[in-house]
C-alpha positions in Angstrom: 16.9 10.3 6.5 13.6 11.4 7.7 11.6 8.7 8.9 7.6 8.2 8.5 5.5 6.5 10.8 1.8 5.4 9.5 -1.1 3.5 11.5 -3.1 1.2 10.5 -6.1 0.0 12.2 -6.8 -2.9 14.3 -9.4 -4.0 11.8 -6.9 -3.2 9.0 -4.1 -5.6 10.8 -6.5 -8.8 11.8 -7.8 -8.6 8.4 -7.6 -12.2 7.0 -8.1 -11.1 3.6 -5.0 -9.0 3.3 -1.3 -11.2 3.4 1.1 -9.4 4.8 2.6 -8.4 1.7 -0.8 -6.2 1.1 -0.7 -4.5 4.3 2.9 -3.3 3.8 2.2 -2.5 0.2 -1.3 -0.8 2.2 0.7 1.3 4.3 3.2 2.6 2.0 0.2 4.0 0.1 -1.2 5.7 3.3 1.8 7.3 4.5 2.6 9.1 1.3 1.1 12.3 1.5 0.7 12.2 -2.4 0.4 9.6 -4.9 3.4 7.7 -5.8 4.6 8.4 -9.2 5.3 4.2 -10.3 4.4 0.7 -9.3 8.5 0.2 -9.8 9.2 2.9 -7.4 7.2 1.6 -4.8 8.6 -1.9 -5.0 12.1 -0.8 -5.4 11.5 1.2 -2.2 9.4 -2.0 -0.4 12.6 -4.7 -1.5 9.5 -6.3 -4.1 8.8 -7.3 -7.1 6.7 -4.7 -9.5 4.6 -8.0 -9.9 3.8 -8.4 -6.2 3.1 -4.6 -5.9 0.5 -4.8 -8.7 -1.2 -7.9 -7.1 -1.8 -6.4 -4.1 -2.8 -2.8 -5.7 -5.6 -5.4 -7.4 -6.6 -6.7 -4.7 -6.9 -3.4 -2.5 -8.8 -1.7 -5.3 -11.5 -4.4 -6.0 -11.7 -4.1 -1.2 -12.2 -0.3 -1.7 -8.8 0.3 0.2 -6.6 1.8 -2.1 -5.8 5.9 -2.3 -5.8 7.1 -5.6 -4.4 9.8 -7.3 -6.7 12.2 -5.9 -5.9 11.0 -2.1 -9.4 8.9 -2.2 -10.1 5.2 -1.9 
C-alpha cells in the first residue's frame, strides 16, 4: 500500500482552536489530491465516527480551512 505523507504548518499544529481530532480530520483533506467522495468514507478510513468527521468539517469551514470540492478553502 502506497503511503501519503502531508504537512501541515507550524501555525496549523499550535493552533489552540483545532483538537486534535480536527487536525487529523485537516490533513486527511489536504493530502487527497481530490475531494473525498463521503463523510463515512473518511471516518471509516480515520477509525471515527461520521459524527466526529462532520463536527470538525463544521468547524474548519466556519475557520476558512476546509478544501472543497473544487480544491479551494
Amino acid at each position: 500500500m502506497k503511503q501519503n505523507f502531508v504537512k501541515l504548518t507550524s501555525e496549523l499544529l499550535r493552533n489552540e482552536n483545532l483538537t486534535s481530532t480536527d487536525k487529523i480530520v485537516l490533513a486527511y483533506n489536504l493530502g487527497h489530491e481530490v475531494y473525498f467522495a463521503s463523510t463515512k468514507h473518511a471516518a471509516e478510513t480515520l477509525g471515527m465516527t461520521t459524527s466526529t468527521v462532520k463536527k470538525s468539517i463544521t468547524k474548519l469551514k466556519k475557520l476558512g480551512l476546509w478544501r472543497d470540492e473544487s480544491g479551494h478553502p
